[in-house]
C-alpha atoms as a printed R data frame, in Angstrom:
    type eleno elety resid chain resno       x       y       z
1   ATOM     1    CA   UNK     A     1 -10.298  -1.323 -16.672
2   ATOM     2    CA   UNK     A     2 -13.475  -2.829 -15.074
3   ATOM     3    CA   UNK     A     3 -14.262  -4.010 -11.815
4   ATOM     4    CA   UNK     A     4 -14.242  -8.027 -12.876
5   ATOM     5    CA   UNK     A     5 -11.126 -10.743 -13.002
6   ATOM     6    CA   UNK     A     6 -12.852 -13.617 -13.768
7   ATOM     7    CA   UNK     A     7  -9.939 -16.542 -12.720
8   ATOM     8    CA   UNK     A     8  -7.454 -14.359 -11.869
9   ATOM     9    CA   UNK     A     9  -5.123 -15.236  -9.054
10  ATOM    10    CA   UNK     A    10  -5.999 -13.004  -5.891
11  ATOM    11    CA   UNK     A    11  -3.940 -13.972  -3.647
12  ATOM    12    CA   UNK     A    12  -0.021 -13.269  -2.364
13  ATOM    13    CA   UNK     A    13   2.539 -15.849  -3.503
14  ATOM    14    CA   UNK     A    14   3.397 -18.650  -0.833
15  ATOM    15    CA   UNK     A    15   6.987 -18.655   0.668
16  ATOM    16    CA   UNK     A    16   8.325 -14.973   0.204
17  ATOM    17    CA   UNK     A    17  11.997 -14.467   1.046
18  ATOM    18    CA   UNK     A    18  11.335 -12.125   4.710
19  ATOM    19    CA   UNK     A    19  15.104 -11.200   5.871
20  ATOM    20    CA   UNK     A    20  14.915  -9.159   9.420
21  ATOM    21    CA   UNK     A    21  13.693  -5.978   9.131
22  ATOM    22    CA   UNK     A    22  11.035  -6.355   6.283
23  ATOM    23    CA   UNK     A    23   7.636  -6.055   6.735
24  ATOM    24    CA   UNK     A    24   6.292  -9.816   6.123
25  ATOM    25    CA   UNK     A    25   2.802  -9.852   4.505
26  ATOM    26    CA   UNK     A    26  -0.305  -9.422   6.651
27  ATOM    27    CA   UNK     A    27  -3.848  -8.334   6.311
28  ATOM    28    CA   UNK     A    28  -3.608  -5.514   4.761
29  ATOM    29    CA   UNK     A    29  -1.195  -7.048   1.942
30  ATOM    30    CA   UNK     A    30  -4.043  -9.522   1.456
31  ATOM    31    CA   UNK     A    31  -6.601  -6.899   1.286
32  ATOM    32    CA   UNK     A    32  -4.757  -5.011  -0.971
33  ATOM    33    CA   UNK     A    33  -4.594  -8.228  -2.827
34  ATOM    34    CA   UNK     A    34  -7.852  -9.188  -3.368
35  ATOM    35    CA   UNK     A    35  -8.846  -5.637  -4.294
36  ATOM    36    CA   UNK     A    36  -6.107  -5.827  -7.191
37  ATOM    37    CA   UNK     A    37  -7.428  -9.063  -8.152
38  ATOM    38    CA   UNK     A    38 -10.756  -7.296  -9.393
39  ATOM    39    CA   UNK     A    39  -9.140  -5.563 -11.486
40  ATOM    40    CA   UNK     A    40  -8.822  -6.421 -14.805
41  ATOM    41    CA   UNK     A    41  -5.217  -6.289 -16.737
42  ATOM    42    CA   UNK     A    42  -4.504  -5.539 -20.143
43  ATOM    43    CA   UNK     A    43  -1.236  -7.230 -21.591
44  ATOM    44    CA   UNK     A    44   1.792  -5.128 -20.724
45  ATOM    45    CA   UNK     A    45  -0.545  -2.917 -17.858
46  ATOM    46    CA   UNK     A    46   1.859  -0.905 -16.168
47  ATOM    47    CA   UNK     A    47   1.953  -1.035 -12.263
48  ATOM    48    CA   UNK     A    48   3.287   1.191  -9.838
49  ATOM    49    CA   UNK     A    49   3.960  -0.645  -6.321
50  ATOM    50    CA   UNK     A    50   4.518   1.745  -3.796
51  ATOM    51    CA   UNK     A    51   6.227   0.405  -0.531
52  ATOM    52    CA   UNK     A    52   6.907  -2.823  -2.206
53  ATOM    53    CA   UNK     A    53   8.306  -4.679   1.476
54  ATOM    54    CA   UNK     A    54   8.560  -8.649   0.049
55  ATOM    55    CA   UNK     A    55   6.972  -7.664  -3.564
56  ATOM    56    CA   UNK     A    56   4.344  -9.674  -2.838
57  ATOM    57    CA   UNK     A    57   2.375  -7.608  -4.954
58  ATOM    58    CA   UNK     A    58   4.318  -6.402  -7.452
59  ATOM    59    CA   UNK     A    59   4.945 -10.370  -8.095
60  ATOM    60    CA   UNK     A    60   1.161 -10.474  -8.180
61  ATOM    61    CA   UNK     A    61   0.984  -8.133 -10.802
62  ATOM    62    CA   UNK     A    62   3.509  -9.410 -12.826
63  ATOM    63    CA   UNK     A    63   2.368 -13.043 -12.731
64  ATOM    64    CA   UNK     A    64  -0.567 -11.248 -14.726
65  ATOM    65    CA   UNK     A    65   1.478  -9.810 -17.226
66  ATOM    66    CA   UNK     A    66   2.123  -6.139 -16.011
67  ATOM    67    CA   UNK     A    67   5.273  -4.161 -16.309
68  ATOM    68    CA   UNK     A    68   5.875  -3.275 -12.955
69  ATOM    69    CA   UNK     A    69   7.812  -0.830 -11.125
70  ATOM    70    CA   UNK     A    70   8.112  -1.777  -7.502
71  ATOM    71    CA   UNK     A    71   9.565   1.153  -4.866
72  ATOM    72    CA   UNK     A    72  10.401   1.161  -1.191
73  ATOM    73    CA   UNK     A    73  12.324   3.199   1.150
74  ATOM    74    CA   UNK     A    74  14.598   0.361   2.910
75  ATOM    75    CA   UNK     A    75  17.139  -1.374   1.205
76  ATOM    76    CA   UNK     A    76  16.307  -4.613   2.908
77  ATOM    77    CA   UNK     A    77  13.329  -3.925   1.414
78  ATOM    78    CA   UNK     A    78  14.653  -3.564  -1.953
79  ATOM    79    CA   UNK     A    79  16.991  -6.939  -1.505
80  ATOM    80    CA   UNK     A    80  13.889  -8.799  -0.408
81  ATOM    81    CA   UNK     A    81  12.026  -7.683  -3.522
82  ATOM    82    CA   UNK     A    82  14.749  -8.381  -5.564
83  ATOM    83    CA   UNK     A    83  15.459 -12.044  -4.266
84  ATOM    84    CA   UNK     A    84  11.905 -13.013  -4.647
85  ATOM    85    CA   UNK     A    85  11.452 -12.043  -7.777
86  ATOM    86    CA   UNK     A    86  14.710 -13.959  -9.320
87  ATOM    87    CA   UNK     A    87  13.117 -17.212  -7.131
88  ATOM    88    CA   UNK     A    88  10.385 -16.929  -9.219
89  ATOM    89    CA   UNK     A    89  12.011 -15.938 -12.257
90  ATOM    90    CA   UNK     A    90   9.264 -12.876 -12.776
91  ATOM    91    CA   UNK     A    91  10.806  -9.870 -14.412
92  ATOM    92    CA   UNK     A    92  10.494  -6.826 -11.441
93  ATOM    93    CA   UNK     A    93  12.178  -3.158 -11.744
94  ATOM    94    CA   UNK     A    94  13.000  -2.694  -8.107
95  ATOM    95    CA   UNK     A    95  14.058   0.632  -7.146
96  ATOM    96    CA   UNK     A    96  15.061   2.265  -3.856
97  ATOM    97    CA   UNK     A    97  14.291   5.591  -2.344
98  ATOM    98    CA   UNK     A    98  11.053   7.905  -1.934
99  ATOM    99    CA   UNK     A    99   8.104   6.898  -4.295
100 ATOM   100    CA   UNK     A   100   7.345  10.693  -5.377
101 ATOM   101    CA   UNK     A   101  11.532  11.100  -6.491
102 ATOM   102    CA   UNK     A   102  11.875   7.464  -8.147
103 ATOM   103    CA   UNK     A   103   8.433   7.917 -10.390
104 ATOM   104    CA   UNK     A   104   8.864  11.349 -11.375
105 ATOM   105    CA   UNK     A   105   8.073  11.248 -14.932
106 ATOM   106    CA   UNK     A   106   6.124   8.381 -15.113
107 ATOM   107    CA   UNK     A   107   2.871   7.622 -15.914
108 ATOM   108    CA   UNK     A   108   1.057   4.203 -14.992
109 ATOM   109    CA   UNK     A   109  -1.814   2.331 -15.375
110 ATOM   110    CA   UNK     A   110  -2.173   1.363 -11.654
111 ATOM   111    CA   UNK     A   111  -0.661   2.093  -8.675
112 ATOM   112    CA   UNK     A   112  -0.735  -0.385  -5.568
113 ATOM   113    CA   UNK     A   113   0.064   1.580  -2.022
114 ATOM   114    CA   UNK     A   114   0.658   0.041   1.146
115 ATOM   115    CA   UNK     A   115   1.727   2.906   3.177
116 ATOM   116    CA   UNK     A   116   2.984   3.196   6.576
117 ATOM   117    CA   UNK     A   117  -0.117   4.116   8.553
118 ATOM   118    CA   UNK     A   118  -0.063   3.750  11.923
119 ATOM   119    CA   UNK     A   119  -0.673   6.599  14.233
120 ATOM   120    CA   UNK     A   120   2.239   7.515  16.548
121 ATOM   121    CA   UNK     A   121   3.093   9.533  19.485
122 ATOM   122    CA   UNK     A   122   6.279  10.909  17.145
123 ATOM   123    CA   UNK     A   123   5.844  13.576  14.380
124 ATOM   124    CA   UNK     A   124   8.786  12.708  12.239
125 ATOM   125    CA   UNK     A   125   9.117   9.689  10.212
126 ATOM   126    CA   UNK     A   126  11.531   6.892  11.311
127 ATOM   127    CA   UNK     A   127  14.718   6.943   9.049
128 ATOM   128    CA   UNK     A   128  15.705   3.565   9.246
129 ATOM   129    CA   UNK     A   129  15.008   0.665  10.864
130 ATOM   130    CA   UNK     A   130  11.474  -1.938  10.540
131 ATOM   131    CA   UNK     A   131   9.828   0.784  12.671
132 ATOM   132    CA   UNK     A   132   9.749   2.738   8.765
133 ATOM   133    CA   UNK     A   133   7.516   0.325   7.394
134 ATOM   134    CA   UNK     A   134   4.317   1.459   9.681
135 ATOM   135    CA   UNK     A   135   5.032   4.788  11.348
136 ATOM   136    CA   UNK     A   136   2.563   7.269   9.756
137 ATOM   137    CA   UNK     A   137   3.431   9.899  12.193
138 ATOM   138    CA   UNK     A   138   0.872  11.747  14.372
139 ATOM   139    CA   UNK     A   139  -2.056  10.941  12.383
140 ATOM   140    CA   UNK     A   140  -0.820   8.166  10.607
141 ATOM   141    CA   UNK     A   141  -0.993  10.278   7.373
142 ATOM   142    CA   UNK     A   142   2.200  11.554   6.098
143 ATOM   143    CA   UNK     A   143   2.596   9.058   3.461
144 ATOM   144    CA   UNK     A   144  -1.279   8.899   2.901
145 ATOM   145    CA   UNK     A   145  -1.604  12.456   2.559
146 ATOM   146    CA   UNK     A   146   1.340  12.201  -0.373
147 ATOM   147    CA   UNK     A   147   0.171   9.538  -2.212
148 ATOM   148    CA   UNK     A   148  -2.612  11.497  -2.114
149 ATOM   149    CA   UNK     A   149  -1.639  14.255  -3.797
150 ATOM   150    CA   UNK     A   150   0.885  13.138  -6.350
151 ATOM   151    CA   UNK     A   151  -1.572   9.817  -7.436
152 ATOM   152    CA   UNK     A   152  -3.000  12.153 -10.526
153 ATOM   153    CA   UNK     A   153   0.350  13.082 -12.075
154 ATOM   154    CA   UNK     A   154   1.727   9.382 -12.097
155 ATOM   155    CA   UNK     A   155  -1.666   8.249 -13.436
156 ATOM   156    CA   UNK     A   156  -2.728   7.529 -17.298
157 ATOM   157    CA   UNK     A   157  -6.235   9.143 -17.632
158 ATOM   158    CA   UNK     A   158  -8.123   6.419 -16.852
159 ATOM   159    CA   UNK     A   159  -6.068   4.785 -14.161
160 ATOM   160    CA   UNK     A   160  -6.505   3.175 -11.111
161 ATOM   161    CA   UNK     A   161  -5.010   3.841  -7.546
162 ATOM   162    CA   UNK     A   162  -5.422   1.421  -5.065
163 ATOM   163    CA   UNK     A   163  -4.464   2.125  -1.272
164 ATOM   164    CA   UNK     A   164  -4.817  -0.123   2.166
165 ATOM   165    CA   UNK     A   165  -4.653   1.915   5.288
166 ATOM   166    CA   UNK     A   166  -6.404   1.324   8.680
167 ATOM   167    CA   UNK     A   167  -9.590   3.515   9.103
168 ATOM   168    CA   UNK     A   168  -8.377   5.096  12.360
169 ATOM   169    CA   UNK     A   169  -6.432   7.333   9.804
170 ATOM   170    CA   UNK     A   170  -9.521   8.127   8.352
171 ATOM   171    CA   UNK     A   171 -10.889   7.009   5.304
172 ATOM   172    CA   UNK     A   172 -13.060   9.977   4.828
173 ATOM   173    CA   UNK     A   173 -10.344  12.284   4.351
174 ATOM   174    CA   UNK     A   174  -8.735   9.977   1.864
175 ATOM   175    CA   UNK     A   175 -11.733   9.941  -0.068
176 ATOM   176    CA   UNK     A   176 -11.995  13.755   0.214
177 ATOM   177    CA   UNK     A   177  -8.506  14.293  -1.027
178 ATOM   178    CA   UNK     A   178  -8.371  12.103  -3.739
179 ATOM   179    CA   UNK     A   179 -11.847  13.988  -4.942
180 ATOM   180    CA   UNK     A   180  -9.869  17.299  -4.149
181 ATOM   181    CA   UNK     A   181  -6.465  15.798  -6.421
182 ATOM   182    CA   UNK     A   182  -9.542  15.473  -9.242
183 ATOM   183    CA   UNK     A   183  -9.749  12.108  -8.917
184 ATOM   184    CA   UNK     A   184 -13.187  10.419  -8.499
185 ATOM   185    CA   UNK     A   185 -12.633   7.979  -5.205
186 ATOM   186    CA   UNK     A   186 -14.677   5.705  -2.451
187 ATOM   187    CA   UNK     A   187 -14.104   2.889  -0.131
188 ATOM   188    CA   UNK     A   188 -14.408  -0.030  -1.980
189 ATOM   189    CA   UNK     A   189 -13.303  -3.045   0.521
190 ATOM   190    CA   UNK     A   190 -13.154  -3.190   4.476
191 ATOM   191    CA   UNK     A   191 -11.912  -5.926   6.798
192 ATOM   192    CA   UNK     A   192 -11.633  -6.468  10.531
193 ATOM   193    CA   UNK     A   193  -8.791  -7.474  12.158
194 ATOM   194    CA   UNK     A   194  -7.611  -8.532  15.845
195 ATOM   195    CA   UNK     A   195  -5.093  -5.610  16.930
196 ATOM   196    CA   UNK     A   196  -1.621  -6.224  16.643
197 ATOM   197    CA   UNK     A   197   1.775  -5.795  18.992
198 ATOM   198    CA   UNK     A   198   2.199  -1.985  17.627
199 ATOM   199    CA   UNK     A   199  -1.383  -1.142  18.416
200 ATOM   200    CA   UNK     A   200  -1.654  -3.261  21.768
201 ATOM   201    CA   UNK     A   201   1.759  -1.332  23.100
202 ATOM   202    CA   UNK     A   202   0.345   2.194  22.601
203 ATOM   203    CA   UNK     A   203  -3.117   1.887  23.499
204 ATOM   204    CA   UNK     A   204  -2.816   4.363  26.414
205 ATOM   205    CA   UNK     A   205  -1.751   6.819  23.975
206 ATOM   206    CA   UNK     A   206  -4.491   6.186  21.230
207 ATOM   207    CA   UNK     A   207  -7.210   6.147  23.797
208 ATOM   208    CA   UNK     A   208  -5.376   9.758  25.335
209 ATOM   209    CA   UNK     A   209  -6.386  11.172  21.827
210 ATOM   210    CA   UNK     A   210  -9.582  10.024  20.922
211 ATOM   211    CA   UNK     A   211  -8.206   7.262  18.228
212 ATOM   212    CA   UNK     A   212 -10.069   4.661  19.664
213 ATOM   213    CA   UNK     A   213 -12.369   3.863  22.499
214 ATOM   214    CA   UNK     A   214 -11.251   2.100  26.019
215 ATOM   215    CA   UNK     A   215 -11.766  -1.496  25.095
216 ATOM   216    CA   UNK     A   216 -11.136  -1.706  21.895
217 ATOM   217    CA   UNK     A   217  -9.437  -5.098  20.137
218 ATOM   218    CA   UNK     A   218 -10.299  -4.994  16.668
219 ATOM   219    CA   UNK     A   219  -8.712  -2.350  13.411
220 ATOM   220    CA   UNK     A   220 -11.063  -1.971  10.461
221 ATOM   221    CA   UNK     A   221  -9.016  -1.881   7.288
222 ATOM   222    CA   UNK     A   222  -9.831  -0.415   4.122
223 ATOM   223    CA   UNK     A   223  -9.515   0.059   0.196
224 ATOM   224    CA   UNK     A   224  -9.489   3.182  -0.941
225 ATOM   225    CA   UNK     A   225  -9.824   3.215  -4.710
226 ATOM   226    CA   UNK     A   226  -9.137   6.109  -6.915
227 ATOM   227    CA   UNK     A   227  -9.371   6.370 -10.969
228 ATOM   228    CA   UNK     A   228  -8.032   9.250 -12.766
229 ATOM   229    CA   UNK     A   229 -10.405  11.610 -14.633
């Protein structure tokens, strides 16, 4: 797998199916997007698309060719997923429930991760509700710090991980803990992007704990990407 995709499509397919509730594609889907797109695919490349939302990128990778599994946690989610990829007549597996339970067992080729990331003033996870697809808890890392960890096991020797997450989660310690999982791993991609309605209504809090500085309007994003030793 190199580092080149010559014509390959890079970006998410035009009108998904978004019922309420479902994260609808943004930045960091298009980030993640273009990172996957310099990838190269073998025929049959098995993908692993953690937090799938629309599938916009598990249809990405299967409009290359890849087997893909796509995962999420919300059954909206799942339906969304599901309904795009009959529109489009692309074959997805689309499975509900926890990434780490539903891919036990598996081994891929690539995995695509668009965790919830945000920082938050609660601890614990949301359980249901839209709120699931970008509460990262505390530090914004409780999926990150997951994926993290359980990226070598669903890996082929050889593979690829490929995660978005905003830098105030830090980037650094992603890095580190892929390196510590015995993967080798760097920033590969950043973007900068205005702040959005869940960062603009707790910016008292982020500023209270050193997140960002007063003043702040813009979130770096970035691409972590991992291969498997």
């Amino acid at each position: 797998m190199t580092a080149t995709a010559g014509a390959t499509m890079r970006t998410i397919p035009p009108g998904l199916f978004v019922p309420p509730g479902v994260y609808r594609p943004q930045a960091d889907t298009r980030l993640l997007a273009e990172a996957f797109g310099l990838e190269e695919l073998a025929p049959g490349t098995d993908v692993l698309d953690i937090g799938t939302g629309t599938g916009a990128l598990a249809l990405l990778a299967a409009s290359r060719g890849a087997r893909v599994t796509a995962v999420d946690v919300s059954w909206p989610a799942v339906v969304s997923a599901r309904v795009n990829a009959l529109r489009r007549r692309l074959p997805l597996r689309v499975v509900h429930g926890d990434f780490a339970a539903r891919a036990r067992g598996g081994r891929f080729d690539v995995i695509l991760a668009n965790p919830p990331y945000v920082p938050s003033p609660r601890a614990r996870l949301p359980s249901r509700g839209a709120r699931r697809a970008w509460e990262g808890g505390l530090a914004g890392r409780e999926v990150i710090d997951r994926i993290c960890a359980r990226a070598p096991a669903l890996l082929h020797p050889g593979g690829v991980l490929l995660m978005v997450h905003s830098a105030l989660c830090g980037a650094r310690a992603t890095v580190a803990d892929l390196e510590r999982a015995g993967m080798s791993a760097e920033v590969t991609l950043r973007t900068s992007v205005p702040w959005g309605p869940v960062l603009r209504s707790r910016r008292a809090w982020l500023e209270g704990h050193g997140l960002v500085g007063r003043g702040e309007t813009r979130e770096e994003l970035v691409i972590v990407r991992a291969e498997s030793r």
